[in-house]
C-alpha positions in Angstrom: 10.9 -1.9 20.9 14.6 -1.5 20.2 15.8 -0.3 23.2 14.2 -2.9 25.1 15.0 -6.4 26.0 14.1 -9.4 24.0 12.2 -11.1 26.8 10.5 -7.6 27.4 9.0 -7.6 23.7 8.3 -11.5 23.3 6.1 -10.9 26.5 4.6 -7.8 25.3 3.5 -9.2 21.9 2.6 -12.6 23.4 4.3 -14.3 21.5 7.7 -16.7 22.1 11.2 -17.1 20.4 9.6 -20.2 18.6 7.3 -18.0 16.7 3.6 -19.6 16.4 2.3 -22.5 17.5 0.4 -24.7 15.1 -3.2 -23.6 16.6 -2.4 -19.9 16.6 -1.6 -20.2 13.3 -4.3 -22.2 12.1 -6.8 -19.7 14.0 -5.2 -16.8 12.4 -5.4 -18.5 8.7 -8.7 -18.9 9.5 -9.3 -15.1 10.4 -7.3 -13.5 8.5 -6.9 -16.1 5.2 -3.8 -16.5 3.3 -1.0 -14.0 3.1 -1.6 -13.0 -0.1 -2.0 -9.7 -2.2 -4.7 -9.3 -4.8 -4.0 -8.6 -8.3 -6.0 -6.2 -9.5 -6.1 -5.7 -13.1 -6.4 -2.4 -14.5 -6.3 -1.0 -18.2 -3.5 1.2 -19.5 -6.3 4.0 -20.6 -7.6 4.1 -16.9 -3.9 3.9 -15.4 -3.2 6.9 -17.6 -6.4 9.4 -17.5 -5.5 8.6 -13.0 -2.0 10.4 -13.8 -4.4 13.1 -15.3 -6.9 14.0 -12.1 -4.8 16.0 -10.1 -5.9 19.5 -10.2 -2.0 20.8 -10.6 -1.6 18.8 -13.5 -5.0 19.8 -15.1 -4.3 23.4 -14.8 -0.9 22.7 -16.0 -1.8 20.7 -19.2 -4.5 24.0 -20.0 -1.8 26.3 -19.6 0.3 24.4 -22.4 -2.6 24.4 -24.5 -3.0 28.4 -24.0 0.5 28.9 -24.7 0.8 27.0 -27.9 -2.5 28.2 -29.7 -1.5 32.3 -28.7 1.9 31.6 -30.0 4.1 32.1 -26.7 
């Protein structure tokens, strides 16, 4: 698209200079709702035991317990 010239894209996308007109909007607030991103609320144990479930990690965190309890 950035090689290409502005009345090339607006025609391609459909769209105008203006942006949206008040019905286009209003249909896609209808489709699509408000342009909003959920919160999702998560605990600090589960955010933490997540950092914990890659398979690198696990073999990793074994490793350090194997080295500490045979003393190297």
């Amino acid at each position: 698209m950035h090689n290409k010239a502005i009345e090339e894209v607006l025609k391609e996308l459909n769209t105008s200079p203006f942006g949206l007109s008040q019905e286009k909007a209003e249909r896609r607030l209808k489709r699509y709702g408000l342009n909003e991103i959920e919160e999702r609320k998560e605990s600090v144990w589960v955010i933490l035991l997540r950092q914990y479930t890659n398979p690198l990690i696990l073999i990793l965190v074994v490793a350090g317990f194997l080295a500490f309890f045979l003393g190297d």
